[in-house]
Structure formats: structure tokens, C-alpha cells
C-alpha positions as CSV (number, residue, x, y, z in Angstrom):
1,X,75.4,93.4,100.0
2,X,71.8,92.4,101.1
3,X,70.1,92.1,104.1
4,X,72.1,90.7,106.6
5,X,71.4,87.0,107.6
6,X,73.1,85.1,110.4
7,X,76.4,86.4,112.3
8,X,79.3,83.7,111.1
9,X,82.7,83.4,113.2
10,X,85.2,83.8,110.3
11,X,88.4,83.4,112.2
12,X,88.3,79.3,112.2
13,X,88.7,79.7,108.0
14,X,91.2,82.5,108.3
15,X,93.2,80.1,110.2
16,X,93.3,76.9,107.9
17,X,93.9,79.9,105.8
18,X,97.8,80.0,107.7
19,X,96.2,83.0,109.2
20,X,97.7,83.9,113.0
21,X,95.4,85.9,114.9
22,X,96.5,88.1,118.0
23,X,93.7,90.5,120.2
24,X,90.9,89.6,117.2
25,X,93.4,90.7,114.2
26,X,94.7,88.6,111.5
27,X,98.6,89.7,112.0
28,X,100.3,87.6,109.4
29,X,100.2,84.5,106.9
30,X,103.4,83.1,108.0
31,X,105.6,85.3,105.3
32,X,106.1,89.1,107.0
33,X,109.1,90.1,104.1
34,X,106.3,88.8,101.7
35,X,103.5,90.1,102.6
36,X,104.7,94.1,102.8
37,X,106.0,93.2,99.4
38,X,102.7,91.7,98.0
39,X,101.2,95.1,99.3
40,X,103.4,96.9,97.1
41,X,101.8,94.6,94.4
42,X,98.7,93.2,94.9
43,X,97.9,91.8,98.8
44,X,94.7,91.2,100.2
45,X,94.0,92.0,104.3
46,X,91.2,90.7,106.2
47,X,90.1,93.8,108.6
48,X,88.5,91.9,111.6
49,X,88.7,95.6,113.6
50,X,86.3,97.4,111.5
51,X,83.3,98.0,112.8
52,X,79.8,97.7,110.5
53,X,77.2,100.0,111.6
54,X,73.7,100.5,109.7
55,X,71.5,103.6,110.2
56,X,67.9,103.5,109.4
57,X,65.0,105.8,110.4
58,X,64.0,109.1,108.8
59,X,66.1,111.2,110.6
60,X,69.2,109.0,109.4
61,X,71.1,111.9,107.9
62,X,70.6,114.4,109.9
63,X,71.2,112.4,113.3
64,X,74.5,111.2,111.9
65,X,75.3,115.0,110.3
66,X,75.5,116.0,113.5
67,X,77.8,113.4,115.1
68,X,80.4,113.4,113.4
69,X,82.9,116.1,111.6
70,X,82.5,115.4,107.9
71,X,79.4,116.0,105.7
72,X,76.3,113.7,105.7
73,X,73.4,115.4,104.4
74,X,75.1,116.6,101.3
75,X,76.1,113.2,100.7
76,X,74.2,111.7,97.6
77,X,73.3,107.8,97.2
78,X,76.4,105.8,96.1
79,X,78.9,108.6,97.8
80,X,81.3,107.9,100.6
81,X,83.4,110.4,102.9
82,X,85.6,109.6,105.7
83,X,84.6,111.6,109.5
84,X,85.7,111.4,112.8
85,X,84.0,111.1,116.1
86,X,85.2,114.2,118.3
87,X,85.0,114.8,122.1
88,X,84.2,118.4,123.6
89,X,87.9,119.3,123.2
90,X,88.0,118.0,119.4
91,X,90.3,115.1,120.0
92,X,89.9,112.4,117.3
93,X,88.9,109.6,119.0
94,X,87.9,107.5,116.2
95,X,87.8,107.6,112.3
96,X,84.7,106.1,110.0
97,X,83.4,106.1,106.1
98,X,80.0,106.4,105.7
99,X,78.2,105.3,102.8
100,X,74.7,106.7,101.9
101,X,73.0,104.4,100.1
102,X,69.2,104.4,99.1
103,X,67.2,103.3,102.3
104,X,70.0,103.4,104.9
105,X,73.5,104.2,106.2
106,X,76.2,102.2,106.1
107,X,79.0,103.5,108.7
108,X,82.5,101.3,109.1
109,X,84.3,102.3,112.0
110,X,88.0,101.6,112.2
111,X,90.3,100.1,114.2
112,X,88.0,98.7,117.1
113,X,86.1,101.8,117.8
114,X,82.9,100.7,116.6
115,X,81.6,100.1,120.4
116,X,82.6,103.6,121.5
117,X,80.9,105.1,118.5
118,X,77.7,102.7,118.8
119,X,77.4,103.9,122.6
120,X,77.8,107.8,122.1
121,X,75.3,107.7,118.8
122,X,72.8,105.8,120.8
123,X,73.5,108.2,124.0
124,X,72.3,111.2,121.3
125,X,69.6,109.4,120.2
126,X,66.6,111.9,121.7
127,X,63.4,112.1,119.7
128,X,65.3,111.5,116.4
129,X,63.7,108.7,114.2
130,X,66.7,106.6,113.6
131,X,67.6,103.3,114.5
132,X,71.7,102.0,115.2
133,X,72.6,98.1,114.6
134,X,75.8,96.6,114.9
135,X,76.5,94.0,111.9
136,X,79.6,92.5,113.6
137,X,79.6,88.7,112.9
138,X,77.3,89.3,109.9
139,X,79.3,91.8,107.8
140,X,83.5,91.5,106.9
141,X,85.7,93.8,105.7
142,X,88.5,93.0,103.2
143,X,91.1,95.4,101.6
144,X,93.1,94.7,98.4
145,X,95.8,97.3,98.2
146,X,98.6,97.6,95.7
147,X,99.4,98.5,92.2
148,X,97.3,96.4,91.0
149,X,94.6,96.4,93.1
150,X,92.3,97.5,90.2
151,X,93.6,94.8,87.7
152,X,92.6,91.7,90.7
153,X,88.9,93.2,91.4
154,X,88.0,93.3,87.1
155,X,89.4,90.0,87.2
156,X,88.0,88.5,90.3
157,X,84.5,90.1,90.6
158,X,84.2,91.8,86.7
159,X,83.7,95.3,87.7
160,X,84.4,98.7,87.1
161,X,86.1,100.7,89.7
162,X,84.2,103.6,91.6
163,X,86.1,106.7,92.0
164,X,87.0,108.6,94.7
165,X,83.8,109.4,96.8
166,X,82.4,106.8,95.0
167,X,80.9,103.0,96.2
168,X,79.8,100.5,93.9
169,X,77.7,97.1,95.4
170,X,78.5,94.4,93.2
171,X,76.8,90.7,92.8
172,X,78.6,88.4,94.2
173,X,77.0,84.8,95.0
174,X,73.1,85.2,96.6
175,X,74.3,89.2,97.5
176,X,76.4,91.6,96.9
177,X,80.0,93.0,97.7
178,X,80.2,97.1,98.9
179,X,83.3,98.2,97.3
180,X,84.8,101.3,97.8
181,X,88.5,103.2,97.1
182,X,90.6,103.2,100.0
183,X,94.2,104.4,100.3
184,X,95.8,101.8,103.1
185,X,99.3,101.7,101.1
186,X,101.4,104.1,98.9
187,X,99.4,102.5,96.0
188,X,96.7,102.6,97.3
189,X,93.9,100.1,96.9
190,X,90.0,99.5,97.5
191,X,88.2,98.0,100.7
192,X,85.2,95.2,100.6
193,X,82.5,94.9,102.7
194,X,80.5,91.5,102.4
195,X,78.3,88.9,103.7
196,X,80.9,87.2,106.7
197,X,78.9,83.7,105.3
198,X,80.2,85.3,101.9
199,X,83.7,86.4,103.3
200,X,86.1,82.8,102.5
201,X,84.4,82.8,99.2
202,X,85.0,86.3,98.1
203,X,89.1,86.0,100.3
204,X,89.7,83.2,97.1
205,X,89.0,84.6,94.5
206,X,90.5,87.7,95.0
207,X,93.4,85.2,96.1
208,X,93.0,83.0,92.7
209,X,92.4,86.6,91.1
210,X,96.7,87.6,91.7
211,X,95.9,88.8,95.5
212,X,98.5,87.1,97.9
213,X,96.7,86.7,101.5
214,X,98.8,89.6,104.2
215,X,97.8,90.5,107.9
216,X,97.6,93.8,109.7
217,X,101.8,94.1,110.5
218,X,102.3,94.6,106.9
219,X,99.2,96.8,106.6
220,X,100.6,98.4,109.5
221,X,104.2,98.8,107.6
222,X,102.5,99.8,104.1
223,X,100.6,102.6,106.0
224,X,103.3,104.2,108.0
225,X,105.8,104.1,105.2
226,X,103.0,105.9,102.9
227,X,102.4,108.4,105.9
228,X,99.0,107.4,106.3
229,X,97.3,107.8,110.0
230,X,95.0,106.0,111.8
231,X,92.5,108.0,114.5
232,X,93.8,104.5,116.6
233,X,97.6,105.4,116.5
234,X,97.7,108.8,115.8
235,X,94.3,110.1,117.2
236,X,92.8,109.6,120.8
237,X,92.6,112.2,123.8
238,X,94.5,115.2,123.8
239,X,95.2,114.6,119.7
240,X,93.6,117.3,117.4
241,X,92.6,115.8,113.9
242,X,95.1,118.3,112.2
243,X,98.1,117.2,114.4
244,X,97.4,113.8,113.6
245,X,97.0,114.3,109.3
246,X,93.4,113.5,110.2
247,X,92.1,116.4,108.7
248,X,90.7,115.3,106.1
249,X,88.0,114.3,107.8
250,X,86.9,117.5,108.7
251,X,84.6,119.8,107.1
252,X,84.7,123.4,108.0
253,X,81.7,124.4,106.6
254,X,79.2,122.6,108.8
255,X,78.2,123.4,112.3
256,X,76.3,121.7,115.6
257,X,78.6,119.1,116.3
258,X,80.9,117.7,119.2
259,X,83.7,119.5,119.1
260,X,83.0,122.0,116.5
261,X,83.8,125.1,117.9
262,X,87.5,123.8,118.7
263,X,87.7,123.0,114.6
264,X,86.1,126.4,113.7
265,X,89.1,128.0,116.3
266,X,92.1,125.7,114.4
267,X,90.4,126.9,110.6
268,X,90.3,130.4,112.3
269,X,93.5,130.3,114.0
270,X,95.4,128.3,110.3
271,X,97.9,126.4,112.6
272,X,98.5,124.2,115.5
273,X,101.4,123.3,117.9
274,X,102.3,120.0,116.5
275,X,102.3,118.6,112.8
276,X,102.5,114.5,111.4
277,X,105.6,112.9,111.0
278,X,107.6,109.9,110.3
279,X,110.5,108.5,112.9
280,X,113.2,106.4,112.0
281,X,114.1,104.3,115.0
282,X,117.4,102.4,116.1
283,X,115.5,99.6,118.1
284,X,112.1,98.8,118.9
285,X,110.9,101.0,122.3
286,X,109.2,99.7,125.0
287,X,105.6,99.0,124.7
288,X,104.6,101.4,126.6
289,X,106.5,104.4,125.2
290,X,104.6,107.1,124.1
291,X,106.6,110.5,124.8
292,X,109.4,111.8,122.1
293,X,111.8,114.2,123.4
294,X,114.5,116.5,122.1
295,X,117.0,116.9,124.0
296,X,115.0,115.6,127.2
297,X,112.2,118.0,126.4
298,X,108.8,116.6,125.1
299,X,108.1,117.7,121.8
300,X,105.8,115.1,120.8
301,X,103.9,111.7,120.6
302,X,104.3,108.3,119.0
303,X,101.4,106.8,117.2
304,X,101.8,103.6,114.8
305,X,104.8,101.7,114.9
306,X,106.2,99.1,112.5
307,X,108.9,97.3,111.0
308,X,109.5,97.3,107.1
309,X,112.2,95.2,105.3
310,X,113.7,98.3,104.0
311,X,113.3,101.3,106.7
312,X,113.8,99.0,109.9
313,X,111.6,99.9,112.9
314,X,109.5,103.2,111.8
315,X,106.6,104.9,112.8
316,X,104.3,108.3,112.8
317,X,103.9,110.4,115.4
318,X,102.4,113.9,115.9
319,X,105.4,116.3,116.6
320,X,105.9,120.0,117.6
321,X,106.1,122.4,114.2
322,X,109.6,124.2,115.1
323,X,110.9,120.4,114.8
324,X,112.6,120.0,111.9
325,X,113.2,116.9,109.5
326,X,117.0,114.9,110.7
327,X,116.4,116.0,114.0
328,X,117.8,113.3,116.4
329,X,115.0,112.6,118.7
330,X,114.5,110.1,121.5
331,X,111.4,107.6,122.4
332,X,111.8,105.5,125.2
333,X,115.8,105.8,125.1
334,X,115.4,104.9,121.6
335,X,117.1,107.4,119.1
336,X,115.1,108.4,117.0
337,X,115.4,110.7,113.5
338,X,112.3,112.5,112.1
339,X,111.7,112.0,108.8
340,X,109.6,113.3,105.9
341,X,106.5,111.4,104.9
342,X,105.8,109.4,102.9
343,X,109.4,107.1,104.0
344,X,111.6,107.0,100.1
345,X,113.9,104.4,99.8
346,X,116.6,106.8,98.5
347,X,117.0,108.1,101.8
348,X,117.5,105.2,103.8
């Protein structure tokens, strides 16, 4: 990935791609069944909700060290860690990866966030020498996730894979592709970050590489079943990072951010009321429904909902501890049965 040039509207070649598009998001190819199964395999998803952010300035790593909850200024160039953006009250209101690389930051925010987080950085920005620019239009994210994920991305762009922790920016046309490991599916997979003018380019011949094209519902579906969260569906106010699974986000060593003293209370403390789980539903709820109860007392919260071709209508949700796993639930008058993450077939 270079400089950035011009900001490119992809959406008109993700639809002659058979994409449909629904509030900014590629939702599906056409093929829902096979799509959550190409995930499984090899699928690649066009993330049109992450934000791209880039940092400059001298006081780069330090401003952005005390933003967010994970490390920064320990990161080294070519490392990667996921954070979150906090309130006062340590909600997680939304989730990132930053990337350190040589002479700036590079900071994609996820699921739509990116304006929140571009507004409170530059509301903190005092006397600190760094500068925030938002990339959207001029930077894309893809994600190939799957078995063999790996296998398409030697084929397709003749690289090596970066570890965990790890990014690589690899040649590809007049720039070059960010590419990083990122675990959107049981199988896990890698993300892409590239030049949106470079985007249909790079989207075929990761296609022509064994990558079948899937929207977001079957991202949605390979996520949930896998028991991943999202600072989207299972963060957002009154949502602690470890009632949502989004702890890893979170260091505990580091100090002088929003919401800090609420984590260093929880890493005192070693528990909280509620925990991450997966629900089993009979039907699809109302849109709107948000509260799960036990027998018509609220012992939790829904967060992402999907439908898979083997579970039926699923979905995670942060949950009070004392619950335990087979307990019929309710969500909307819905019935509901909690299950352990990640979803296994053998229990269905």
C-alpha cells in the first residue's frame, strides 16, 4: 500500500460482480447456503464498514497509546494488535487493529465506527503533534477466510504469510496490498487492505486464485457460529469488553486512558456479572429485540444474529454468569437455548 491517490466508489464493480448491497454492505452474491460454505473453505468478503484511518505526526504513538485500551508504543514496525475505543464507564464502543508501520499509523476501525473514533481522537488532539485522515473511498478492505485461506494468498499474490501480530505489505500492481491475520471464521483467515482503484483487480484474483465471492450474512454466520464478537453486536453502551469476549483487546498493564480505571477494577475484581454466549433460536425475533429473559427476568443481551444452514437462526449475546448452558431462555417471545461457543454440529 502506497500513498493514497484518488477516492474510487467501488460499489458499481461489486455489483456487476452479482454483489447486493443493503445500508453500504455487500450482503450476498446471490448464493447464501454457498457462501457460509465457501467460508468454511476458501470465501473472500468485501468489508465496505471498515474504516481506514492514518496517523502521522511525532506524537503518533503516544497520542494513539492513550486512546485506546491495547498497547501502542510497545508496538514495533510491521506489528499489529487489536484495541478498543472505551467511554468513561469502559463500555466498548468500538473495536480497531492498528498497524505500526515506519512513518505512520495505520488504524482500521470496524463495523462503521470509524466516524465516532475520527471525532473523539480529533476532540483529544491538544498540543500533540499528530495529524488524523480518513482514507474512506481511497483504501478497501478484503477478508479471505477459510481453510485455505493461506493456500489462495501464495497462489494469488506469491507470499508468505505473516504470523500473528504480524503484517506484511505486499506488491501488487503500481502499490502494494497490507495483509494481516485475522480470525473472522472458525478457520480463520487473513484481511487485505488496498488501493480502492486497486480493489476489483486484487477481488479477482483472489477469485481466480480458489476464493468464491461471499457477503457480510455469511460473515455474519461464520463468526457467530465460531463465537467470535464484534464491539458492533456485542459491544456498545452499558457493554464491558469482558462481557462481550472483547477482552482481548485490553491490556492491563498500561494506564491514562478512557475508561481505564473501570478495566484496572474488572482485573482487580477477576469477574463480572455477565459472560459471552451463543443462543439457539426457534424463529427470527423482532428487530428490535434486544432483552433475553429467564423466566421473565432479564438476565442478558442479544448481540449478532444470524442464520446458518446447519444451526438455524443463532446468535451471541452477553449473558448473566449463574446462567448455565441448555437453559431455555426467551428474546422477544422467541425461545431461546444457550449454548456453548463455538456452535458444533454434533449438538445440533
Amino acid at each position: 500500500m502506497k500513498d493514497v491517490g484518488e477516492t474510487v466508489d467501488l460499489t458499481p464493480t461489486l455489483t456487476q460482480a452479482g454483489a447486493h448491497l443493503a445500508g453500504g454492505r455487500v450482503r450476498h452474491f446471490g448464493a447464501p447456503v454457498a457462501e457460509v460454505r465457501a467460508l468454511e473453505r476458501a470465501g473472500v468478503v468485501p468489508l465496505l464498514g471498515v474504516t481506514p484511518l492514518r496517523l502521522t505526526g511525532g506524537d503518533r504513538l503516544v497520542f494513539l497509546h492513550g486512546q485506546v485500551s491495547n498497547e501502542v508504543k510497545r508496538l514495533r514496525a510491521g506489528e499489529t494488535n487489536a484495541a478498543l475505543m472505551l467511554n468513561v464507564k469502559g463500555h466498548a464502543l468500538a473495536l480497531m487493529r492498528a498497524f505500526r508501520r515506519e512513518d505512520d499509523l495505520f488504524v482500521a476501525v470496524e463495523g462503521g465506527a470509524g466516524e465516532a473514533v475520527r471525532t473523539q481522537f480529533q476532540a483529544h488532539i491538544i498540543f500533540d503533534q499528530v495529524a488524523i485522515e480518513d482514507l474512506t473511498g481511497a483504501l478497501s478492505t478484503l477478508t479471505v477466510q477459510g481453510e485455505e485461506a493461506g493456500g489462495v494468498l501464495k497462489r494469488g499474490l506469491k507470499t508468505e504469510l505473516p504470523a500473528e501480530g504480524q503484517f506484511f505489505q505486499v506488491p501488487f500492481r503500481n502499490a502494494k496490498v497490507l495483509v494481516s491475520k485475522a480470525a473472522r471464521s472458525l478457520q480463520g483467515g487473513f484481511d487485505l487492505h488496498v488501493l480502492t482503484g486497486d480493489a476489483p483487480a486484487l477481488f479477482e484474483v483472489l477469485r481466480r486464485a480458489g476464493a468464491t465471492p461471499a457477503g457480510e450474512n455469511a460473515l455474519c454466520a461464520a463468526q457467530v457460529t465460531a463465537g467470535l464478537p464484534s464491539a458492533e453486536g456485542e459491544g456498545g453502551e452499558g457493554v464491558l469488553p469482558q462481557e462481550a469476549g472483547l477482552e482481548f483487546a485490553v491490556s492491563y498493564r498500561k494506564g491514562c486512558y478512557l475508561g481505564q480505571e473501570i478495566m484496572a477494577r474488572v482485573d482487580a475484581r477477576g469477574n463480572v456479572r455477565r459472560r459471552l454466549v451463543g443462543l439457539r433460536l426457534d424463529a427470527r425475533p423482532e428487530v428490535d429485540a434486544r432483552d433475553v429473559f429467564l423466566n421473565g427476568k432479564k438476565v442478558g443481551r442479544l448481540g449478532t444474529l444470524a442464520e446458518h444452514p446447519d444451526f438455524g437462526v443463532i446468535a451471541l449475546g452477553s449473558v448473566r454468569s449463574e446462567v448455565e448452558p441448555g437453559a431455555r431462555l426467551e428474546v422477544g417471545g422467541i425461545t431461546t437455548t444457550l449454548s456453548a461457543l463455538p456452535f458444533n454440529k454434533g449438538l445440533i
